[in-house]
C-alpha positions in Angstrom: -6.8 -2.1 -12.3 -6.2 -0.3 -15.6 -6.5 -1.9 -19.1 -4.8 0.8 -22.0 -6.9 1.5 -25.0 -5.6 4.9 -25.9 -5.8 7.3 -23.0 -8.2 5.0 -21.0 -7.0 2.6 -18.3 -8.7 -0.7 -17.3 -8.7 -1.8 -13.4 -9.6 -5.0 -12.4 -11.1 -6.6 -9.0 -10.2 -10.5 -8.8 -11.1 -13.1 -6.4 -9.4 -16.8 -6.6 -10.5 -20.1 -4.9 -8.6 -23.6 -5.9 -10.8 -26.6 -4.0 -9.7 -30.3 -3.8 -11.9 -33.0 -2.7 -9.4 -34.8 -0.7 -5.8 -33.7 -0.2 -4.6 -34.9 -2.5 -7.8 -35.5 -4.9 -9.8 -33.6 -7.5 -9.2 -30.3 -7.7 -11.5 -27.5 -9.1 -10.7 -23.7 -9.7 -12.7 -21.1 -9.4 -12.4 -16.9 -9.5 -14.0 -14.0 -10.2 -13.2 -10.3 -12.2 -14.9 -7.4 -11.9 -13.6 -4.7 -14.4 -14.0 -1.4 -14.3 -15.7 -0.9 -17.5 -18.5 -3.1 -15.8 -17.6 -6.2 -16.6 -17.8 -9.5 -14.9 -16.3 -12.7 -15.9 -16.2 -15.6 -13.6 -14.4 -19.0 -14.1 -14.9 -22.4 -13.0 -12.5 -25.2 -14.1 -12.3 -29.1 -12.9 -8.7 -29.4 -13.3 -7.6 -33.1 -12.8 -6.2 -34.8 -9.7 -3.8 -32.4 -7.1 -2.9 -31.2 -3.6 -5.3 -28.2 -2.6 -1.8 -25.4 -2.7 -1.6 -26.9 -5.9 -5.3 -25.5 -6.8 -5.0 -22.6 -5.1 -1.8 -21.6 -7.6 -3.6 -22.8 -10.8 -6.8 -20.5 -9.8 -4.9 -17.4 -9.5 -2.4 -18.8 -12.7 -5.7 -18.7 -14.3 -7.1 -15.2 -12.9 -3.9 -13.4 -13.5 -3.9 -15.1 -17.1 -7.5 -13.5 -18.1 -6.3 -10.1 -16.4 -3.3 -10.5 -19.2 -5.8 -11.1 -21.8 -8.0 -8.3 -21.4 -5.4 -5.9 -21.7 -5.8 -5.1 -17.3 -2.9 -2.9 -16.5 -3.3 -2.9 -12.5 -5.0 -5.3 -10.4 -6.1 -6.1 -6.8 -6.5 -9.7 -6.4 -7.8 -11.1 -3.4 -7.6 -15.1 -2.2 -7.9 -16.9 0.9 -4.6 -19.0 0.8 -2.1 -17.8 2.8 0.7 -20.1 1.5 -0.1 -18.6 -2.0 -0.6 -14.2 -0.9 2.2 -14.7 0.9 4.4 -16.3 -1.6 3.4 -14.5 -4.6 3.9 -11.5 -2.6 7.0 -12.1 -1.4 6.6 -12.4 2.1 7.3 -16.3 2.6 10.0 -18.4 0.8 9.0 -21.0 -1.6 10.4 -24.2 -0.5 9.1 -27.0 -2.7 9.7 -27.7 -6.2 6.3 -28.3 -7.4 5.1 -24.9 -5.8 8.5 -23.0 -7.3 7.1 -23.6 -11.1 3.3 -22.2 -9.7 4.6 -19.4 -8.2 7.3 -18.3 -11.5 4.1 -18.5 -13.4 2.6 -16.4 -11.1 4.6 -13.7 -10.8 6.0 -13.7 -14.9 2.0 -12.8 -15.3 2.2 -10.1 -12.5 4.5 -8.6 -15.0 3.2 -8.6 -17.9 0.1 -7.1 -16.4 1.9 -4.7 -14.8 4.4 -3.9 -18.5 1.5 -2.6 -20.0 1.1 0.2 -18.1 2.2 2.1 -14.7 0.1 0.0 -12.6 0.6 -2.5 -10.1 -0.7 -6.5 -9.4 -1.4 -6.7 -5.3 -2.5 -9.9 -3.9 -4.1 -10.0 -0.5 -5.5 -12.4 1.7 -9.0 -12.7 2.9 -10.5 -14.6 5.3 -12.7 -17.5 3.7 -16.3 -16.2 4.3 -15.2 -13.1 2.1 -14.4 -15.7 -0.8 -17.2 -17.4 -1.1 -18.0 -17.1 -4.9 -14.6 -18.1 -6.0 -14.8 -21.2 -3.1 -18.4 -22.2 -4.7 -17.4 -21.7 -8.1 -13.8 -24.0 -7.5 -16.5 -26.4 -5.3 -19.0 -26.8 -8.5 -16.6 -27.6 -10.8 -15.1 -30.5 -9.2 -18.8 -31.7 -8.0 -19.8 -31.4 -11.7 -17.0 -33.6 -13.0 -17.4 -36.2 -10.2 -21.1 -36.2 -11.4 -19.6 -36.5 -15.0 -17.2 -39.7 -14.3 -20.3 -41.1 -12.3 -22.8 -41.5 -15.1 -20.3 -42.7 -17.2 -19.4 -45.4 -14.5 -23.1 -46.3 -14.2 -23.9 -46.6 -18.1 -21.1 -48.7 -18.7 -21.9 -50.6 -15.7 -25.5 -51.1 -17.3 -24.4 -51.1 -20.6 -20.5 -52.0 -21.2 -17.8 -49.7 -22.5 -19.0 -49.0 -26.0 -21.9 -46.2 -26.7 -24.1 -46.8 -29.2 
């Protein structure tokens, strides 16, 4: 969890949640970073229609990619997926295709976090009631968007397709 800017080193705390609404269905992502320079970023994404492992990759895609953009040189990142710890961590094989792709991005970020520096990228898994920011913030985002394509169903219901 280190970040180099001259002699000083930035460390990063992470937490990753992908939801889906249905499996397969709407899927939202959500995480949370806590820096060691005090800062806390969180994210929450609606990101279109998918399988919940499929959310689950794209939330810590997404974590990983804001640890590479704030210059984060080691990281612990925590997430309640098994199928994605254990894969990213090499523990378990990854089978199918889809999930192959997700976890190359994965780990080509766990790199180039870890080329900046002499730190490390370690993934472990939590049980879900230690997750629960990341979980609500995935759950929001996908609750907001349904809310989103409902009001836009009901005004052009009420009012046909063109706004005025």
């Amino acid at each position: 969890m280190e970040e180099r800017r001259g002699n000083v080193s930035l460390t990063a705390t992470a937490w990753f949640d992908g939801a889906c609404s249905g499996n397969p269905g709407p899927m939202g992502i959500g995480g949370v970073i806590e820096l060691s320079d005090g800062r806390r970023i969180t994210v929450s994404k609606y990101i279109g229609w998918g399988t919940n492992n499929v959310a689950e990759y794209k939330a810590l895609i997404e974590v990983l990619d804001q640890l590479n953009e704030l210059g984060v040189t080691s990281a612990e990142i925590y997430g309640d997926s098994q199928l994605v710890v254990n894969q990213v961590m090499n523990a378990w094989k990854v089978k199918d295709n889809d999930m192959v792709r997700l976890w190359g991005a994965a780990r080509s970020l766990m790199r180039k976090i870890t080329a900046k520096g002499d730190g490390k990228v370690r993934v472990y898994w939590i049980e879900r009631d230690f997750n629960v920011e990341a979980n609500d913030l995935a759950s929001v985002s996908i609750k907001e968007a349904g809310a989103k394509r409902r009001s836009r169903f009901s005004y052009n219901s009420l009012f046909g397709t063109k706004r005025r």
